[in-house]
PDB file of N, CA, C, O and CB in Angstrom:
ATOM      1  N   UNK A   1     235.713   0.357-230.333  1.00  0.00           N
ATOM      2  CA  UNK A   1     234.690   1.388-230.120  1.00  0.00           C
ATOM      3  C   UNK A   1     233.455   0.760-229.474  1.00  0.00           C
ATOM      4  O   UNK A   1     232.874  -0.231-229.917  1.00  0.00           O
ATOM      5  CB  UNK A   1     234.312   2.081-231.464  1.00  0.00           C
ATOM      6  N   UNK A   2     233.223   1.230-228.725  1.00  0.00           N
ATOM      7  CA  UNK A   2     231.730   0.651-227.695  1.00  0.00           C
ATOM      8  C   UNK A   2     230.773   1.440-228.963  1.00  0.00           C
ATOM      9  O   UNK A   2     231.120   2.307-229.764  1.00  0.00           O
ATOM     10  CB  UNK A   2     231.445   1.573-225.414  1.00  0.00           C
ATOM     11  N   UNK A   3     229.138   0.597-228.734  1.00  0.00           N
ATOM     12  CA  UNK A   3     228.262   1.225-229.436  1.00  0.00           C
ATOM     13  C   UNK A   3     227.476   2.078-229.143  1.00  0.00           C
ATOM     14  O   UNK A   3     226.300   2.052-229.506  1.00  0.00           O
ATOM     15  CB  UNK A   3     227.733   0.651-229.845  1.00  0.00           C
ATOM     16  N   UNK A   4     228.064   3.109-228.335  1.00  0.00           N
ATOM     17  CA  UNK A   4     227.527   4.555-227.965  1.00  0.00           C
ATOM     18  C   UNK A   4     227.863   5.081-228.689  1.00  0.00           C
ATOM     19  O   UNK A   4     227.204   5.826-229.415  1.00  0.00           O
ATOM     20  CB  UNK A   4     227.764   5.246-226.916  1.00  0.00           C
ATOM     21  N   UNK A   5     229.476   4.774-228.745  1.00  0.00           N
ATOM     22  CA  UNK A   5     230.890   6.268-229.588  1.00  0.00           C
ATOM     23  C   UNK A   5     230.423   5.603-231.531  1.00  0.00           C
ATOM     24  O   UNK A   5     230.745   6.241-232.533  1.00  0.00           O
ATOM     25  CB  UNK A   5     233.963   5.647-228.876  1.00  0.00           C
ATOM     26  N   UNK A   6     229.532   4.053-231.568  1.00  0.00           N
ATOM     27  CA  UNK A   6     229.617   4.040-232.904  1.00  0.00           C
ATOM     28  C   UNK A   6     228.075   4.900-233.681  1.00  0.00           C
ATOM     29  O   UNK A   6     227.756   5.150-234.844  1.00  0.00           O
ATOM     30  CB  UNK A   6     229.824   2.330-233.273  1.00  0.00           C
ATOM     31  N   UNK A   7     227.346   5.170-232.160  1.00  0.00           N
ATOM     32  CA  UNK A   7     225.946   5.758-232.563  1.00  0.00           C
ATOM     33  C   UNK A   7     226.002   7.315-232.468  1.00  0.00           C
ATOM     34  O   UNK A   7     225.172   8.015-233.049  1.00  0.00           O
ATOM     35  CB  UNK A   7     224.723   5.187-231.555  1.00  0.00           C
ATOM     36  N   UNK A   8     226.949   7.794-231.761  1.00  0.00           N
ATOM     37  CA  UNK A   8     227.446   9.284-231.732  1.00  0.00           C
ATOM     38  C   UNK A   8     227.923   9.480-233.034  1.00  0.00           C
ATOM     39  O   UNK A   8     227.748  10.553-233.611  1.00  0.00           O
ATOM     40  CB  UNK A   8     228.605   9.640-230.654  1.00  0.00           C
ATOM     41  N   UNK A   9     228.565   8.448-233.596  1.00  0.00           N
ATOM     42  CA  UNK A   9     229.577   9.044-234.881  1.00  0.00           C
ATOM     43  C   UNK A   9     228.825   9.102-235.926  1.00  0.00           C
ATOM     44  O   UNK A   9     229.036  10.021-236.717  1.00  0.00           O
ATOM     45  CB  UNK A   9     230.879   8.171-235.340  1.00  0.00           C
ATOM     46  N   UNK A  10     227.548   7.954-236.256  1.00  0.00           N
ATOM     47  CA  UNK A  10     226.894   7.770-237.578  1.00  0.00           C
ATOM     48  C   UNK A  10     225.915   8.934-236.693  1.00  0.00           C
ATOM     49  O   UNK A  10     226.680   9.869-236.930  1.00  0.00           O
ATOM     50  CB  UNK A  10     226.249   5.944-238.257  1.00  0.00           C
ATOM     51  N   UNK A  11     225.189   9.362-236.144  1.00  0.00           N
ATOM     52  CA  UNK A  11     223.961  10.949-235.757  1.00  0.00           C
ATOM     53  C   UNK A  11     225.015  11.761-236.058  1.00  0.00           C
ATOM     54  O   UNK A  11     224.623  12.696-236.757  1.00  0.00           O
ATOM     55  CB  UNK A  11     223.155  11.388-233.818  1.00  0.00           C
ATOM     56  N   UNK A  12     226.273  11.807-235.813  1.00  0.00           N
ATOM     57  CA  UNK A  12     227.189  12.711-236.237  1.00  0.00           C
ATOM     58  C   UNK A  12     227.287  13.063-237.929  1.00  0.00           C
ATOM     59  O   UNK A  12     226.993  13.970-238.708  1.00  0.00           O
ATOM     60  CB  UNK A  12     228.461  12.155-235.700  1.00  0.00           C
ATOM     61  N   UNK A  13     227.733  12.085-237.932  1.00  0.00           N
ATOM     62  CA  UNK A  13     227.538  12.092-239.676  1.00  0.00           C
ATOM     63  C   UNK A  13     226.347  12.200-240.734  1.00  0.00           C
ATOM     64  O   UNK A  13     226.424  12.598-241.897  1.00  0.00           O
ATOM     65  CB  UNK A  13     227.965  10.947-240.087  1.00  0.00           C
ATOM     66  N   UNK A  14     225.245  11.752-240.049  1.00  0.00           N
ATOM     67  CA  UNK A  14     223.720  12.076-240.648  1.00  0.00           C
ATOM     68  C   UNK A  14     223.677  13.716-240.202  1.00  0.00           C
ATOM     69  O   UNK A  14     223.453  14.422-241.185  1.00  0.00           O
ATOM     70  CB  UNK A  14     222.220  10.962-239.780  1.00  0.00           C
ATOM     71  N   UNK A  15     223.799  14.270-239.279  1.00  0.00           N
ATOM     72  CA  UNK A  15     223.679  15.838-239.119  1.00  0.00           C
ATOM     73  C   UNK A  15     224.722  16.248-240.079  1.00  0.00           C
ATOM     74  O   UNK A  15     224.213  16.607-241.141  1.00  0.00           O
ATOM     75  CB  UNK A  15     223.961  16.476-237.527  1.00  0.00           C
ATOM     76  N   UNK A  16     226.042  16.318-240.065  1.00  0.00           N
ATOM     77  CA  UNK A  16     226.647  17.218-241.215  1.00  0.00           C
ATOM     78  C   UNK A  16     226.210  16.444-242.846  1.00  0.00           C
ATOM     79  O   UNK A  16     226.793  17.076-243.728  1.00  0.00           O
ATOM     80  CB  UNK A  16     228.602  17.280-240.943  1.00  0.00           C
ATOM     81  N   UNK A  17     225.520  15.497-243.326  1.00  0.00           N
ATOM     82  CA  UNK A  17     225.130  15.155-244.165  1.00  0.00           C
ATOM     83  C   UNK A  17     224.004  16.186-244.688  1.00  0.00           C
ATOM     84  O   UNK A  17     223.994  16.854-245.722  1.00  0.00           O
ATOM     85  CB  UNK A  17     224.910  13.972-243.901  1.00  0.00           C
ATOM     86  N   UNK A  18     222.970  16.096-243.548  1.00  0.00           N
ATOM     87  CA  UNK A  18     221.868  16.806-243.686  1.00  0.00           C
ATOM     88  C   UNK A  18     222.161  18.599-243.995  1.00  0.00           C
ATOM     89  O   UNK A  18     221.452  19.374-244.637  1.00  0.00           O
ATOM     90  CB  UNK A  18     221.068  16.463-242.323  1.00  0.00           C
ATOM     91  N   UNK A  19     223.646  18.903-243.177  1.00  0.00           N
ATOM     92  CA  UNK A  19     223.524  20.565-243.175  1.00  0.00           C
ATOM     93  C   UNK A  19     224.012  20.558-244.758  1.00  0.00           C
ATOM     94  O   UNK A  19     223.339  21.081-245.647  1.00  0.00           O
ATOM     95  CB  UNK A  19     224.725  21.624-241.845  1.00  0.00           C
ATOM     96  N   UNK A  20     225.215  19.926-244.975  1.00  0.00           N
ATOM     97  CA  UNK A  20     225.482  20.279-246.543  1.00  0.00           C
ATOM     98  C   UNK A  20     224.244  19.763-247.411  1.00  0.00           C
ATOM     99  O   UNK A  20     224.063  20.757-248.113  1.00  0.00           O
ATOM    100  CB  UNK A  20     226.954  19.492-247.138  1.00  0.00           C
ATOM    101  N   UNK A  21     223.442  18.992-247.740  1.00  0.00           N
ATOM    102  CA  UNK A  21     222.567  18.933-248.510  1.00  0.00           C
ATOM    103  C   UNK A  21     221.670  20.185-248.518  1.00  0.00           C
ATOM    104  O   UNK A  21     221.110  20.836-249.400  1.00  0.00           O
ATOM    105  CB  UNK A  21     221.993  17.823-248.273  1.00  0.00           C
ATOM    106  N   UNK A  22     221.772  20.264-247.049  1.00  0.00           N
ATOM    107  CA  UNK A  22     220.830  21.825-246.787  1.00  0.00           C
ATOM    108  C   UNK A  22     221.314  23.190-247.749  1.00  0.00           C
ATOM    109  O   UNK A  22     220.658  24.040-248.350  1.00  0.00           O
ATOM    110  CB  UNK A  22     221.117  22.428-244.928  1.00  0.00           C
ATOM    111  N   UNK A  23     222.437  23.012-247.622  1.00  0.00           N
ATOM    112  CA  UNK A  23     223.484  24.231-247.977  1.00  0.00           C
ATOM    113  C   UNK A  23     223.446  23.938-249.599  1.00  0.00           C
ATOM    114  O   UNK A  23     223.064  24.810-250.378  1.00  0.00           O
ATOM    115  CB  UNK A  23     225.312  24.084-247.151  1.00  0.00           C
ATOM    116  N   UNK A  24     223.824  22.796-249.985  1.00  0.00           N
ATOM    117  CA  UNK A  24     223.800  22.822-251.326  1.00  0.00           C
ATOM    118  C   UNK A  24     222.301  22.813-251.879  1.00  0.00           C
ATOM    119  O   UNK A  24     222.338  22.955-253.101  1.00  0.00           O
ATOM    120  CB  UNK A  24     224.614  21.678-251.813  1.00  0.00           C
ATOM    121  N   UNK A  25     221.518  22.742-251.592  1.00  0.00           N
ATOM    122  CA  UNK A  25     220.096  23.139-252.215  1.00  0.00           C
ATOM    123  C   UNK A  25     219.815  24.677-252.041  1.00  0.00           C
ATOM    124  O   UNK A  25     219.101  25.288-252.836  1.00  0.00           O
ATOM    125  CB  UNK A  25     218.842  22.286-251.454  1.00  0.00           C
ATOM    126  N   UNK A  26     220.382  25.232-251.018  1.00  0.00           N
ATOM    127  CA  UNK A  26     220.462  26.696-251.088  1.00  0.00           C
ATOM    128  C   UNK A  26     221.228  27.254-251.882  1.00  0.00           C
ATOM    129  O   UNK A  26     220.866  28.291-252.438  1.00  0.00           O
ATOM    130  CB  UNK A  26     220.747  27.220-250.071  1.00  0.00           C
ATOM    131  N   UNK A  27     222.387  26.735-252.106  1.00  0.00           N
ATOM    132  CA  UNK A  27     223.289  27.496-253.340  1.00  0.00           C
ATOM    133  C   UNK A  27     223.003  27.434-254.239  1.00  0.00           C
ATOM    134  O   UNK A  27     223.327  28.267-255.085  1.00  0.00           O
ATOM    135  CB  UNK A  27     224.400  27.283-253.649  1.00  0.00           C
ATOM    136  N   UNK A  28     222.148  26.262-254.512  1.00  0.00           N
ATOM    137  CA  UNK A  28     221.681  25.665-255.823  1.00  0.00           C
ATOM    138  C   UNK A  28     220.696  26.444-256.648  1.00  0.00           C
ATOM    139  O   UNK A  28     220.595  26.871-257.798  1.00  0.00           O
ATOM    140  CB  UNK A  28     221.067  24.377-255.568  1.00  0.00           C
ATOM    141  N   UNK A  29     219.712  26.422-255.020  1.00  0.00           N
ATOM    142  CA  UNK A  29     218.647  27.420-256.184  1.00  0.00           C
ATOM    143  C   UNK A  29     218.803  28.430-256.166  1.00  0.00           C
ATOM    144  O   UNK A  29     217.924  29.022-256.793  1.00  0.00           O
ATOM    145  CB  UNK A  29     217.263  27.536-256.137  1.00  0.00           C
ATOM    146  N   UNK A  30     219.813  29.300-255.576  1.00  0.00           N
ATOM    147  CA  UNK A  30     219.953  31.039-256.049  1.00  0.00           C
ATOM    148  C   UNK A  30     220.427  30.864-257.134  1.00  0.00           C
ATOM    149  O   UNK A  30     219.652  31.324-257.972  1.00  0.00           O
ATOM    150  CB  UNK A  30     220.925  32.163-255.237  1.00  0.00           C
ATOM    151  N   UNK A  31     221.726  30.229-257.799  1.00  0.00           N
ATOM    152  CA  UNK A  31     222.191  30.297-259.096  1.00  0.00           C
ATOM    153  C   UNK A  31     220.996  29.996-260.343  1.00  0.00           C
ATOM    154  O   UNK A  31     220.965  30.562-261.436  1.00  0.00           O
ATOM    155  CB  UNK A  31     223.379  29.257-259.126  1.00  0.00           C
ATOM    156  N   UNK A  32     220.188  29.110-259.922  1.00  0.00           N
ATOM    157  CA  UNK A  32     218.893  28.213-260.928  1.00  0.00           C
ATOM    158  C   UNK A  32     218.198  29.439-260.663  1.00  0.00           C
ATOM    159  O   UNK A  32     218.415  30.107-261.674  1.00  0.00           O
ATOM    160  CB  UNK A  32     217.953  26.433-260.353  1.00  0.00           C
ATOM    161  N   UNK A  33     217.624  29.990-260.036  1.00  0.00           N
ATOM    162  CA  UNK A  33     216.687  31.551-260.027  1.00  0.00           C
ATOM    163  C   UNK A  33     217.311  32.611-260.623  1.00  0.00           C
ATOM    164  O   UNK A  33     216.548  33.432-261.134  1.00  0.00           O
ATOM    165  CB  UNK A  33     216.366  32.188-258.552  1.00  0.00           C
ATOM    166  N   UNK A  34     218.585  32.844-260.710  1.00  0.00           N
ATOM    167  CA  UNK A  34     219.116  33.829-261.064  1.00  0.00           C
ATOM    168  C   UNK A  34     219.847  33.434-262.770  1.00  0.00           C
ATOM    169  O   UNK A  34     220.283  34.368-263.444  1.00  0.00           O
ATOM    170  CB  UNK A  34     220.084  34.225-259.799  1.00  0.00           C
ATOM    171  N   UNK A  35     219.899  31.955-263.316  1.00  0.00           N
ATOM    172  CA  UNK A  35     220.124  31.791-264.798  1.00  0.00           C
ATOM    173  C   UNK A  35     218.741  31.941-265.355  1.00  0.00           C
ATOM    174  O   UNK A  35     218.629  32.738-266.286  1.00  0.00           O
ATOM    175  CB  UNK A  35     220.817  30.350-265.227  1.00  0.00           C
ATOM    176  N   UNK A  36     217.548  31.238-264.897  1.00  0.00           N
ATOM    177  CA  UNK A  36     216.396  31.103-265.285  1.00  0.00           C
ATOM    178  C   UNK A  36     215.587  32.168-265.837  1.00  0.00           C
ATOM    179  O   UNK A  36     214.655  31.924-266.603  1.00  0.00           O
ATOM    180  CB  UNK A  36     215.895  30.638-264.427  1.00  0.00           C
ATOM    181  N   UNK A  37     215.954  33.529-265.422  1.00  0.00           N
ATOM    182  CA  UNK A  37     214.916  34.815-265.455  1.00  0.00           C
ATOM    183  C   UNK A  37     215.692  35.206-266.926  1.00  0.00           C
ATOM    184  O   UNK A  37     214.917  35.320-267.876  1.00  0.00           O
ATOM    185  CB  UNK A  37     215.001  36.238-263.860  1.00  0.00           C
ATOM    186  N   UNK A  38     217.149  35.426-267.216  1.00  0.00           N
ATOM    187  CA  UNK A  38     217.876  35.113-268.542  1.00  0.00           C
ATOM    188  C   UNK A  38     217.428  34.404-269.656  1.00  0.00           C
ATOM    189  O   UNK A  38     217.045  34.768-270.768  1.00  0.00           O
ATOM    190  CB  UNK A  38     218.876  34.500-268.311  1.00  0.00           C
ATOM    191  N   UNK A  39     217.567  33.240-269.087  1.00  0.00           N
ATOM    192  CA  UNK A  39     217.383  31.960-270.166  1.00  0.00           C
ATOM    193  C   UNK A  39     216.028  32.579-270.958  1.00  0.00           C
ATOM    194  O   UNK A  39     215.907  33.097-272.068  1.00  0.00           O
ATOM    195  CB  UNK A  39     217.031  30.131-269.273  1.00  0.00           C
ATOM    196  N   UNK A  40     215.144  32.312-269.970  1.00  0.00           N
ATOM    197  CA  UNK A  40     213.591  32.544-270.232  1.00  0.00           C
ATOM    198  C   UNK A  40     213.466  33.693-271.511  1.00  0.00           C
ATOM    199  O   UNK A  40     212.969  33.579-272.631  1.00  0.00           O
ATOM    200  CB  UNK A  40     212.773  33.192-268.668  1.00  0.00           C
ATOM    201  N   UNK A  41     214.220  34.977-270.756  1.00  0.00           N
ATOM    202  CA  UNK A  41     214.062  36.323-271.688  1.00  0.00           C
ATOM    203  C   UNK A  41     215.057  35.800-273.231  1.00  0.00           C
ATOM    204  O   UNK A  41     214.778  36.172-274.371  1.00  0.00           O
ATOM    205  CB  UNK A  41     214.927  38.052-270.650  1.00  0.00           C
ATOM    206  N   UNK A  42     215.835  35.186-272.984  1.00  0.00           N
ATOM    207  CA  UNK A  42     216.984  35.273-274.407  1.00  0.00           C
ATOM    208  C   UNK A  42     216.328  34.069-275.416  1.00  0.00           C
ATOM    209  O   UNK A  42     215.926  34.292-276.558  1.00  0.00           O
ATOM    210  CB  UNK A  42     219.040  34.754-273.898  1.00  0.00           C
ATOM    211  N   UNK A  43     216.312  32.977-274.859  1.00  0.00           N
ATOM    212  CA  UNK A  43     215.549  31.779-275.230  1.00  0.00           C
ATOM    213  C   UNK A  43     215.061  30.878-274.564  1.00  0.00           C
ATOM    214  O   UNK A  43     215.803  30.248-273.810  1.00  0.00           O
ATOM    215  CB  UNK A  43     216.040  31.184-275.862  1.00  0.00           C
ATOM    216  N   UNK A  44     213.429  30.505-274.666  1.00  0.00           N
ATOM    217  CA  UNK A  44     212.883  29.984-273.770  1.00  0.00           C
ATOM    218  C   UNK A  44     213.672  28.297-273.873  1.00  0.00           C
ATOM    219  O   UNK A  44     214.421  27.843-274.738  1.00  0.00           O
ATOM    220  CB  UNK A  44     211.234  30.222-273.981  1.00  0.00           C
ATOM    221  N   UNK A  45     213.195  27.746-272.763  1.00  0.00           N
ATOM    222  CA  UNK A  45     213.825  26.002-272.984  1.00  0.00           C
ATOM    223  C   UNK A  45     213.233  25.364-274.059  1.00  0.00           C
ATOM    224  O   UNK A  45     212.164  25.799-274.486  1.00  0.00           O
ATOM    225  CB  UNK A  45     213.493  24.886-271.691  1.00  0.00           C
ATOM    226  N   UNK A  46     213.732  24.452-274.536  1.00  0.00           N
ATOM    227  CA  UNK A  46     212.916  23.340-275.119  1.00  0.00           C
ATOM    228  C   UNK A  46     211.836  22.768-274.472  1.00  0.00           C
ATOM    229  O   UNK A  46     211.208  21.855-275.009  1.00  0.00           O
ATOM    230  CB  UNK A  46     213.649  22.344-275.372  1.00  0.00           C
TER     231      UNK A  46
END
């Protein structure tokens, strides 16, 4: 591999790194916003 195709592949891999982290912090906090308003009303946290 020449070090173009090895600097294409790791920007490659830092971008789909970045979209799923993206994605999983979005999934993340609808479920955490949507247990939290529950929790709160039934029993608050420790």
């Amino acid at each position: 591999m020449t070090l173009y195709n090895v600097l294409m592949f790791l920007g490659l891999v830092v971008m789909i790194g970045v979209v799923v982290k993206g994605f999983w912090g979005v999934t993340r906090l609808k479920p955490l916003e949507q247990h939290d308003s529950p929790q709160s009303d039934a029993a608050p946290p420790n």
